[in-house]
TIMINU-430778 format. One line per 8 residues: number of its first residue (from 1); their letters; for each residue x, y, z of N, C-alpha, C, O. Coordinates in steps of 0.001 Angstrom, whole numbers, plus 500000, padded with zeros to 6 digits. Layout:
residues N
NUM	a	X Y Z X Y Z X Y Z X Y Z | ...
This chain:
residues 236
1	xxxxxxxx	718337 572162 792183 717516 571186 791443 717817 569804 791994 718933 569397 792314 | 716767 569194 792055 716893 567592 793115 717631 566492 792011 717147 566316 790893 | 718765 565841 792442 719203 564832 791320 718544 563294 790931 718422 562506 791869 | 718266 563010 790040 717214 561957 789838 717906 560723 789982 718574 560194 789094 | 717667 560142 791488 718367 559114 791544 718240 557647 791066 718579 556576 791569 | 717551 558035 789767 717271 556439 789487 718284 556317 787736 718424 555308 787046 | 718785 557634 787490 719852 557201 785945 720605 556784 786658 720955 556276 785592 | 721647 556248 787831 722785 555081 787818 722129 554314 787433 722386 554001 786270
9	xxxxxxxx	720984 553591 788076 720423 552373 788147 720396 552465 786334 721085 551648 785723 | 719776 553239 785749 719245 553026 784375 720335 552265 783436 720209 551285 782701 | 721768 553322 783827 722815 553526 783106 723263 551905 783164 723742 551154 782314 | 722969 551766 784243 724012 550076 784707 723080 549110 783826 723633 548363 783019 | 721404 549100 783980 721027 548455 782958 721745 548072 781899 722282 546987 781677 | 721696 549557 780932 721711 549533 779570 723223 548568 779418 723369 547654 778607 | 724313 549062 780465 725569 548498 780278 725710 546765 780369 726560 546078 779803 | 724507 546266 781337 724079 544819 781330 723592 544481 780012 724265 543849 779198
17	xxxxxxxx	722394 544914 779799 721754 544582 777970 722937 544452 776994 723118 543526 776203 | 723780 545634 777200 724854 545771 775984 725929 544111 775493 726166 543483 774461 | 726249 544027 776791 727054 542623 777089 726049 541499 776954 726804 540584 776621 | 724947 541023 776993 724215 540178 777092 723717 540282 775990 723359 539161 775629 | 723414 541314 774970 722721 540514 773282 724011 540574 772446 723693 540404 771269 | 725608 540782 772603 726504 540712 771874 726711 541762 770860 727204 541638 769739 | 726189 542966 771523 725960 544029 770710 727086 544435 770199 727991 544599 771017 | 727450 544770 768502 728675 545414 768013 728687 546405 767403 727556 546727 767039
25	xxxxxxxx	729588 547182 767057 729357 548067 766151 729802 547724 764449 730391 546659 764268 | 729626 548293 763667 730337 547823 762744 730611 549174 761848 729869 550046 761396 | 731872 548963 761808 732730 550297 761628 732468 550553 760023 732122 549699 759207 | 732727 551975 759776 732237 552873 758703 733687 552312 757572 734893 552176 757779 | 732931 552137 756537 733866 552222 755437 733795 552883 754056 732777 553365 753560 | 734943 552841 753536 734537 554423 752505 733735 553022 751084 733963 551821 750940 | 732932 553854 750431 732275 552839 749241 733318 552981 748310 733519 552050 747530 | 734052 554045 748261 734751 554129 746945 736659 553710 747418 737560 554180 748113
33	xxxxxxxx	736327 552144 746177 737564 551290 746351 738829 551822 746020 738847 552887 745404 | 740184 551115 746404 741272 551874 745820 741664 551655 744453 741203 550765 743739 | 742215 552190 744238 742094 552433 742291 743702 551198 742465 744638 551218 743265 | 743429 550420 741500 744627 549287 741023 745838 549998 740737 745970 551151 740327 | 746586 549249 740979 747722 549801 740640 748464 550064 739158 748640 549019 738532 | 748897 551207 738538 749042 551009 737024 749960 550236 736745 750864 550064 737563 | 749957 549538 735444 750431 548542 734943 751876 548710 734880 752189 549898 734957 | 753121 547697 734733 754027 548105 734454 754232 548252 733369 753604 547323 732861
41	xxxxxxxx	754854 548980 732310 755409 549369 730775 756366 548110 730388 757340 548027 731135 | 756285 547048 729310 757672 546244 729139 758357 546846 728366 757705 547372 727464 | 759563 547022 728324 760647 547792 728234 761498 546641 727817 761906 545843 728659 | 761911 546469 725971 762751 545241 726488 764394 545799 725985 764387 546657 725103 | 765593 545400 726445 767032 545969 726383 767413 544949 725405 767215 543735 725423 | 768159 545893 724317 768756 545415 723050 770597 545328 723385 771025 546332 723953 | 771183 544713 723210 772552 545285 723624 772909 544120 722368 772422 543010 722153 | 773997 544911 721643 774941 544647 720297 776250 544440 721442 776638 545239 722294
49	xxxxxxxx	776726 543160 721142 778322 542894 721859 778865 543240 720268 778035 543088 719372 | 780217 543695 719908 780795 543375 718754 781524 541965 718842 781322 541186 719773 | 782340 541724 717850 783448 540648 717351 784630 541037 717723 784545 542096 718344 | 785822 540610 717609 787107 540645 717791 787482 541799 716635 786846 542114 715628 | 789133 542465 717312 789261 543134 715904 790650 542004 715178 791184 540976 715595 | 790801 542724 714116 791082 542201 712876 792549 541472 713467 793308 542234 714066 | 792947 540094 713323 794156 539188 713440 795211 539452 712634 796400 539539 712941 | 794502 539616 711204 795633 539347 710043 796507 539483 709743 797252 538746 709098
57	xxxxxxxx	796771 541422 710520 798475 541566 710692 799275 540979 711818 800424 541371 712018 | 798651 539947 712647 799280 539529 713148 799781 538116 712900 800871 537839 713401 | 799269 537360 712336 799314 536114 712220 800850 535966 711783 801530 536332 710825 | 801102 535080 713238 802631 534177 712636 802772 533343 713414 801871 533349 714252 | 803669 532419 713582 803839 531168 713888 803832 530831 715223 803557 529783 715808 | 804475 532803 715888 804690 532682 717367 803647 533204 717483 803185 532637 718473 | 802580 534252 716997 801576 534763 718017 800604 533485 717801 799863 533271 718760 | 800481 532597 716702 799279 531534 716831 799768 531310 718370 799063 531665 719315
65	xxxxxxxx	801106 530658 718545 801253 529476 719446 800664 530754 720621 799576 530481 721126 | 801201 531868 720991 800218 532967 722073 798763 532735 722019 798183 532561 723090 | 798170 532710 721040 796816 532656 721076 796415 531035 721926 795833 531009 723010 | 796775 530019 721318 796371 528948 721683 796728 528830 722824 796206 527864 723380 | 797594 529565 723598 798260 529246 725074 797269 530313 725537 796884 529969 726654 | 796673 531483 725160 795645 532774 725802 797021 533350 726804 797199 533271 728020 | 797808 533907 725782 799069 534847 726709 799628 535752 725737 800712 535808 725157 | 798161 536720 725720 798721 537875 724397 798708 539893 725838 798748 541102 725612
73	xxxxxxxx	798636 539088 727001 798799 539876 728002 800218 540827 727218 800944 540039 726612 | 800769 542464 727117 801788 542848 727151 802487 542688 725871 803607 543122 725603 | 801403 541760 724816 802407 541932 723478 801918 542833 722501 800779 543281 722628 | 802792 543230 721327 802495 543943 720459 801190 544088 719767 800775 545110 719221 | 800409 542584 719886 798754 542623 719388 797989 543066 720042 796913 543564 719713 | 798562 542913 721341 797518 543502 722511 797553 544901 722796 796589 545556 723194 | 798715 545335 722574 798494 547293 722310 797950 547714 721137 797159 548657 721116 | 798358 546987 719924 797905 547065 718483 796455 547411 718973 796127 548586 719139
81	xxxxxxxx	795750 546561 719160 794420 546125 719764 793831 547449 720786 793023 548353 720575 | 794067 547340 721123 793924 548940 721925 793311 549785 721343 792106 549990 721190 | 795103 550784 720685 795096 551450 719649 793751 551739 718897 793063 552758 718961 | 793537 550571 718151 792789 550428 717046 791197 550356 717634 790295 550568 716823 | 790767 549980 719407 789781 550136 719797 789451 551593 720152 788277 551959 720207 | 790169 552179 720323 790053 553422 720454 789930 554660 719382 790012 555878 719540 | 789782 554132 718636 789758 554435 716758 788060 554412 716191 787408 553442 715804 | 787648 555873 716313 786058 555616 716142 786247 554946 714400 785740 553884 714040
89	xxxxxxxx	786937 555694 713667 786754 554705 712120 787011 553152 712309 787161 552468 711297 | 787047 552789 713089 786367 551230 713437 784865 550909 713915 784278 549829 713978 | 784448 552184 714224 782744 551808 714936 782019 552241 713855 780875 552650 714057 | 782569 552224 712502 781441 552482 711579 781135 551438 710406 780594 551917 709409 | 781306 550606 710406 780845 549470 710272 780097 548047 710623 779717 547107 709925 | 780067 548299 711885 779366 547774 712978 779045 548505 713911 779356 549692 714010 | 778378 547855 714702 777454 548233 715945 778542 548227 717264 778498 547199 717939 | 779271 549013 717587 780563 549189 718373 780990 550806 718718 781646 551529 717968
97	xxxxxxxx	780482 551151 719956 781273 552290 720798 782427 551986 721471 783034 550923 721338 | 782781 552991 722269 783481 552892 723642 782952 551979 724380 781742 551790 724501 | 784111 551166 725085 784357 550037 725900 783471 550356 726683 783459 551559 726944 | 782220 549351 727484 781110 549606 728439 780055 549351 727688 780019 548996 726510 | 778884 549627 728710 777204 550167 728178 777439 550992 728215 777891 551642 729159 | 776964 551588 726025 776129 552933 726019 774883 552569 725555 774470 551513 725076 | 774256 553830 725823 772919 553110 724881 772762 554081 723333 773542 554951 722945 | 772085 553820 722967 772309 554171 721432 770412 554709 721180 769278 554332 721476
105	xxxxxxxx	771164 555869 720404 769440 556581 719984 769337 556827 718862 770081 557698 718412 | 768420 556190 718012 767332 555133 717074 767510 556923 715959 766928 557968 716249 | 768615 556687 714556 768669 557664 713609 769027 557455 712771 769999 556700 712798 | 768673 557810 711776 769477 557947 710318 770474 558921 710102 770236 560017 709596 | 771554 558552 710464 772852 559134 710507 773699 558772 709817 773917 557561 709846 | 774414 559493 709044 775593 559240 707493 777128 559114 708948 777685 560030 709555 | 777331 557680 709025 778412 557331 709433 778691 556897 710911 779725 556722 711556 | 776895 556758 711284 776846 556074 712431 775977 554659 712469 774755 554511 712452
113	xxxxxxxx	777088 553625 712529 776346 552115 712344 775511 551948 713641 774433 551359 713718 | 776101 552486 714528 774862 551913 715814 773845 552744 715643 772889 552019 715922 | 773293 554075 715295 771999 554540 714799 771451 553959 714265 770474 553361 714714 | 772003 553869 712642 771504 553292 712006 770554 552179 712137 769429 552065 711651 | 771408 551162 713097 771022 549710 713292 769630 549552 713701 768760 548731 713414 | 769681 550725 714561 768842 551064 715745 767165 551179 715323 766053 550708 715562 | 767994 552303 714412 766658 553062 713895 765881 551698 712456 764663 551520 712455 | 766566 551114 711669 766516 549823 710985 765572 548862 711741 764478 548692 711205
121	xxxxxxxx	765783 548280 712764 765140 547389 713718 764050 548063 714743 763348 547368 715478 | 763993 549350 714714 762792 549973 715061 761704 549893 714131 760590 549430 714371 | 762185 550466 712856 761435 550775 711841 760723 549007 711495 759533 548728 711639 | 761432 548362 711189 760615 546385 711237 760319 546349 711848 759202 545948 711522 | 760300 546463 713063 759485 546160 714241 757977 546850 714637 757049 546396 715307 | 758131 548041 713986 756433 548650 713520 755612 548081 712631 754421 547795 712756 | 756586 547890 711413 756386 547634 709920 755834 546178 709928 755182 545687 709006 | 756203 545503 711175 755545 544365 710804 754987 543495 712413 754719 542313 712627
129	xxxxxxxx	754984 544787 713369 754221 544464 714809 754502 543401 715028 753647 542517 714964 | 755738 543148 715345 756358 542110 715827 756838 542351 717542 756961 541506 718429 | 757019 543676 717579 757540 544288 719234 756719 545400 719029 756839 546253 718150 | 755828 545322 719958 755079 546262 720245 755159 547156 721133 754647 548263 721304 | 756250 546182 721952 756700 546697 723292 757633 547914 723269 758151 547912 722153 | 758158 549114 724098 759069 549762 723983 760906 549229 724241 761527 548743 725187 | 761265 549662 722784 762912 549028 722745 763729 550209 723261 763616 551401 722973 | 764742 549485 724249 766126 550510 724200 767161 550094 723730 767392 548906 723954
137	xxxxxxxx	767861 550630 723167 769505 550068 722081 770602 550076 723015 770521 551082 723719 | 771417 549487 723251 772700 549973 723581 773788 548993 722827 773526 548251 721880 | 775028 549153 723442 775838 548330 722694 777073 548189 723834 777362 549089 724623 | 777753 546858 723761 778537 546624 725291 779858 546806 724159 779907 546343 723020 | 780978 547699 724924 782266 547622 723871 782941 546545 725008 782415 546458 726118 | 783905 545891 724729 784776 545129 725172 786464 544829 724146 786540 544707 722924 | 787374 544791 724946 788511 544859 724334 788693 544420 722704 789265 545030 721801 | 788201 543526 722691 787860 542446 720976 789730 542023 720537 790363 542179 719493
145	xxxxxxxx	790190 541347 722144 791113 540759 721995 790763 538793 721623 789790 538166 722041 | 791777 538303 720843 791213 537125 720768 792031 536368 721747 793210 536024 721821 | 790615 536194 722705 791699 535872 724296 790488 535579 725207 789712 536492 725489 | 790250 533914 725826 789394 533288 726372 789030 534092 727728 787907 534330 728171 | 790585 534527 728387 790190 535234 729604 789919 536345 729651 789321 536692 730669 | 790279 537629 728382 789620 538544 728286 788054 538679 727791 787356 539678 727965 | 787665 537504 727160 786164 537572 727152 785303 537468 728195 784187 537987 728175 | 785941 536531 729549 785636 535938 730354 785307 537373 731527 784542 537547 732475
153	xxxxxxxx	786127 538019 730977 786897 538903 732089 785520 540387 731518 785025 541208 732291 | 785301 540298 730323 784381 541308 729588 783099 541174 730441 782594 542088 731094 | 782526 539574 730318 781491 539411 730338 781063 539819 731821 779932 540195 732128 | 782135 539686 732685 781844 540335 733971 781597 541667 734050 780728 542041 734838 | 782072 542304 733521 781856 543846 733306 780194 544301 732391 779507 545322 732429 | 780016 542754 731497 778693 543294 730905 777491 542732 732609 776759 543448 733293 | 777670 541838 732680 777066 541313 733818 776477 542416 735128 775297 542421 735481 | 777344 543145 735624 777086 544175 736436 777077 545298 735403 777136 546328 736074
161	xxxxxxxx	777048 545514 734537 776582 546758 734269 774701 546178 733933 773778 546727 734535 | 774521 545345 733183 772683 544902 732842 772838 545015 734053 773099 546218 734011 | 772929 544655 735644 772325 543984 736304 771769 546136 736920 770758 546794 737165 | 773051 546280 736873 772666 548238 737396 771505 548766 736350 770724 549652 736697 | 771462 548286 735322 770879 549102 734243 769174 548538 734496 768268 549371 734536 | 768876 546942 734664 767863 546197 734743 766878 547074 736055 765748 547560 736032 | 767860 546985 737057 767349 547554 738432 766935 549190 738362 766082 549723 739072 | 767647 549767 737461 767175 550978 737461 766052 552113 736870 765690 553285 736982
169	xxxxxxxx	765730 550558 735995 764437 550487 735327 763095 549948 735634 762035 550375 735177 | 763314 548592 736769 762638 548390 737394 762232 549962 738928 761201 550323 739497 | 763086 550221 738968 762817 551335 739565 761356 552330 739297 760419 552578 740056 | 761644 552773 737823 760818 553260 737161 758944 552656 736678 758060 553108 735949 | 759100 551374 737624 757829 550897 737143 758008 549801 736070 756982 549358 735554 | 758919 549436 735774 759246 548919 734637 759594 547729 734544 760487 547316 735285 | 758859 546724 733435 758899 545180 733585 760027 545238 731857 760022 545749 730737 | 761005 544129 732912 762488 544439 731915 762665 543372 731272 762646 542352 731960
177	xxxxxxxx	762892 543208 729789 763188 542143 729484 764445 542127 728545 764405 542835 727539 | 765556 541370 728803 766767 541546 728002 767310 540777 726852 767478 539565 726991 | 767654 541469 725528 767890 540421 723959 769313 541024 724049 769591 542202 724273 | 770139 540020 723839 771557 540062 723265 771759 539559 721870 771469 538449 721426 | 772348 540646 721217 772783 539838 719893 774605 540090 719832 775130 541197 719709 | 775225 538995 719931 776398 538846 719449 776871 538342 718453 776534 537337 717827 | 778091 539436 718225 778098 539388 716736 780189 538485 716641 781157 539150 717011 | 780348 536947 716073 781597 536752 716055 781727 536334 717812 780820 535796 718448
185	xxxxxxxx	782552 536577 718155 783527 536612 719452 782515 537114 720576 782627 536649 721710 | 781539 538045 720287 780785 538787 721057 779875 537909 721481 779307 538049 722564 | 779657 536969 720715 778619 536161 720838 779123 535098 722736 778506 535071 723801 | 780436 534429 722319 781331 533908 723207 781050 535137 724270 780654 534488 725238 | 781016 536491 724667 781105 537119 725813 779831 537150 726364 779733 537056 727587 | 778356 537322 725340 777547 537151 725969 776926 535336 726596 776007 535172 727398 | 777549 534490 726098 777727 532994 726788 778380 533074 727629 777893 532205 728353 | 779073 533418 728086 780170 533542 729624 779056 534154 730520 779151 533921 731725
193	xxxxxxxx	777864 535015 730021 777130 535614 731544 776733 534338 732015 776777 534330 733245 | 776325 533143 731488 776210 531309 732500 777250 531654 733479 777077 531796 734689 | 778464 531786 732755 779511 531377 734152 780053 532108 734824 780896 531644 735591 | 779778 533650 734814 779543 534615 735533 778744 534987 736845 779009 535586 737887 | 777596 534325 736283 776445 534173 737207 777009 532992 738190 777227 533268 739370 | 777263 531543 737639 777676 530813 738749 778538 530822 739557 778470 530449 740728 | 779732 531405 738791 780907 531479 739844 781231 532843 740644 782076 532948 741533 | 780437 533813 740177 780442 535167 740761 779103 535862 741435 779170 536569 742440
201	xxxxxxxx	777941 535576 740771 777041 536538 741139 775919 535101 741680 774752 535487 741601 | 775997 533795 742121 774970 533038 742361 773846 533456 742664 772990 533156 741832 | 773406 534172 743731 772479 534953 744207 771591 535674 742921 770425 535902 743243 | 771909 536019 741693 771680 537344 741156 770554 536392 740396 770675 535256 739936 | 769132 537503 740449 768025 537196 739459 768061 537335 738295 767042 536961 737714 | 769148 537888 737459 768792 538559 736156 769015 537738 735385 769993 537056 735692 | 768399 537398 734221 768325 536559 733044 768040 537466 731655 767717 538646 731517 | 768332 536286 730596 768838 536772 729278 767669 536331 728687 767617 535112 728526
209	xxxxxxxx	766444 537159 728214 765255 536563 727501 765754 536026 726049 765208 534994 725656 | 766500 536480 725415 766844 535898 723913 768307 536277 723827 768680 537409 724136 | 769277 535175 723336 770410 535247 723150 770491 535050 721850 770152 533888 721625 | 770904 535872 720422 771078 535769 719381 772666 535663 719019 773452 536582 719249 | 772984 534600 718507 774461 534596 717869 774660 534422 716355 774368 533484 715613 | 775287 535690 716104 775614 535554 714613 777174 535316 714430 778044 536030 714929 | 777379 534254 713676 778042 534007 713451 779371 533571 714232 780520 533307 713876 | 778786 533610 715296 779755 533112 716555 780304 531285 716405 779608 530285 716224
217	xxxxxxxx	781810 531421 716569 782564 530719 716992 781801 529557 717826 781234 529829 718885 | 781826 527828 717117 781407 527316 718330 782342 526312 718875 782885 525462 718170 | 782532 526442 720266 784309 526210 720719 783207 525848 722111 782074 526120 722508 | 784626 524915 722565 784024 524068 723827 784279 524725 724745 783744 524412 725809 | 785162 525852 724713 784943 526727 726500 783196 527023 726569 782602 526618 727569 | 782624 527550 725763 780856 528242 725973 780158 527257 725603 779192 527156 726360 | 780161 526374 724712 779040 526092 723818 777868 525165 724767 776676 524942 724556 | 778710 524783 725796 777739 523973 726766 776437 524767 727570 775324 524454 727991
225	xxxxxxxx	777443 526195 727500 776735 527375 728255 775112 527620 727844 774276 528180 728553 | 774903 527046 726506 773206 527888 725614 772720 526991 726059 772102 526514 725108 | 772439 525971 727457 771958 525032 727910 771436 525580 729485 770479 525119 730106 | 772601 526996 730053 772136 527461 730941 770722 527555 731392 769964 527095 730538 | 770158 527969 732381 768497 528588 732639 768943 529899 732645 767803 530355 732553 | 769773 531087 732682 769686 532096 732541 769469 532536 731339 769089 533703 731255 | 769632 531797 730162 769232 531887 728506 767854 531518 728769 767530 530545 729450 | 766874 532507 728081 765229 531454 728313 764832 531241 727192 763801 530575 727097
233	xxxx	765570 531776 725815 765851 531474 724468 766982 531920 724010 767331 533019 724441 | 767961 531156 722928 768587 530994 722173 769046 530855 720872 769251 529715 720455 | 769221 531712 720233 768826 531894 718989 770667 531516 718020 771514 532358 718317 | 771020 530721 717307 772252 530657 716592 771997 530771 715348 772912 530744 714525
């Protein structure tokens, strides 16, 4: 069969025309958009610090002058103290576990104050749609020595534990928001996360949406602290 020698010529045309009217293509796209991303859930973290435990059998002339010096390191109040933290018939009157974050699940229970509490401040919080949002309970134990550097020394331990707990929720999709209520002395440990953050964790994003203090001590080591920006409210 004879080859038709005039398609180069044609071909080279068309390839001239192509370049000379700016011909483009315009590429295929799907009509159906990508679906948004789902919302995050706010999730906000409750954490109960307790108070100090009880002084009274100690009070005397030499442990004041210990206290006011903060050098109850190795003495008899400070094992007393222990002892007596390790004593669940002390966590039933308040909102107080084992030393750390636990978190606490929302019941009516004959002889458990952190249920109780739980389930109490759930139940108002429906009753009068004030948090609509989903709550988690926990409660930070700390020594409840009356002792500037053991609070100091607590609040570091509450500090990295929110900061593990915050992140691991954000994990989950989850927009975190954190309320402290301290109760007495507890109040003083959750004011030390200011100077925690500055002198230890500078870098660190995490902040305290509402700081509630009941009945807390107001003493010039913290009190400057409810002035921080890591407090974004303050409640006394």
């Amino acid at each position: 069969m004879a080859q038709n020698k005039k398609t180069p010529m044609l071909l080279f045309s068309c390839m001239i025309a192509f370049l000379l009217t700016g011909f483009s293509f315009t590429p295929w796209t799907s009509s159906k958009q990508p679906s948004a991303p789902a919302p995050k859930q706010v999730v906000w973290l409750n954490v109960f610090i307790h108070g100090i435990m009880s002084i009274k059998p100690h009070l005397s002339w030499n442990n004041f002058m210990l206290f006011m010096k903060d050098k109850v390191s190795g003495t008899l109040y400070e094992k007393t103290v222990e002892l007596m933290r390790e004593d669940p018939f002390f966590y039933k009157n308040q909102a107080m576990q084992q030393p750390g974050l636990h978190p606490i699940e929302p019941a009516l229970t004959e002889g458990d104050s952190c249920a109780n509490l739980a389930f109490v401040l759930n139940a108002v919080a429906h009753h009068y749609n004030v948090s609509p949002h989903k709550n988690l309970y926990y409660t930070f134990g700390w020594s409840g020595l009356l002792s500037a550097k053991s609070r100091y020394q607590s609040a570091k331990q509450l500090f990295k534990a929110l900061q593990k707990e915050v992140n691991r929720l954000k994990g989950e999709n989850k927009e975190v928001r954190v309320r402290i209520f301290g109760y007495s002395h507890g109040g003083n440990v959750g004011l030390n996360l200011a100077r925690v953050r500055e002198q230890d964790y500078p870098q660190s994003t995490l902040s305290i949406d509402e700081l509630v203090l009941l009945g807390s001590p107001i003493i010039r080591e913290t009190d400057y602290l409810i002035n921080d920006p890591i407090f974004k409210k303050v409640y006394n």
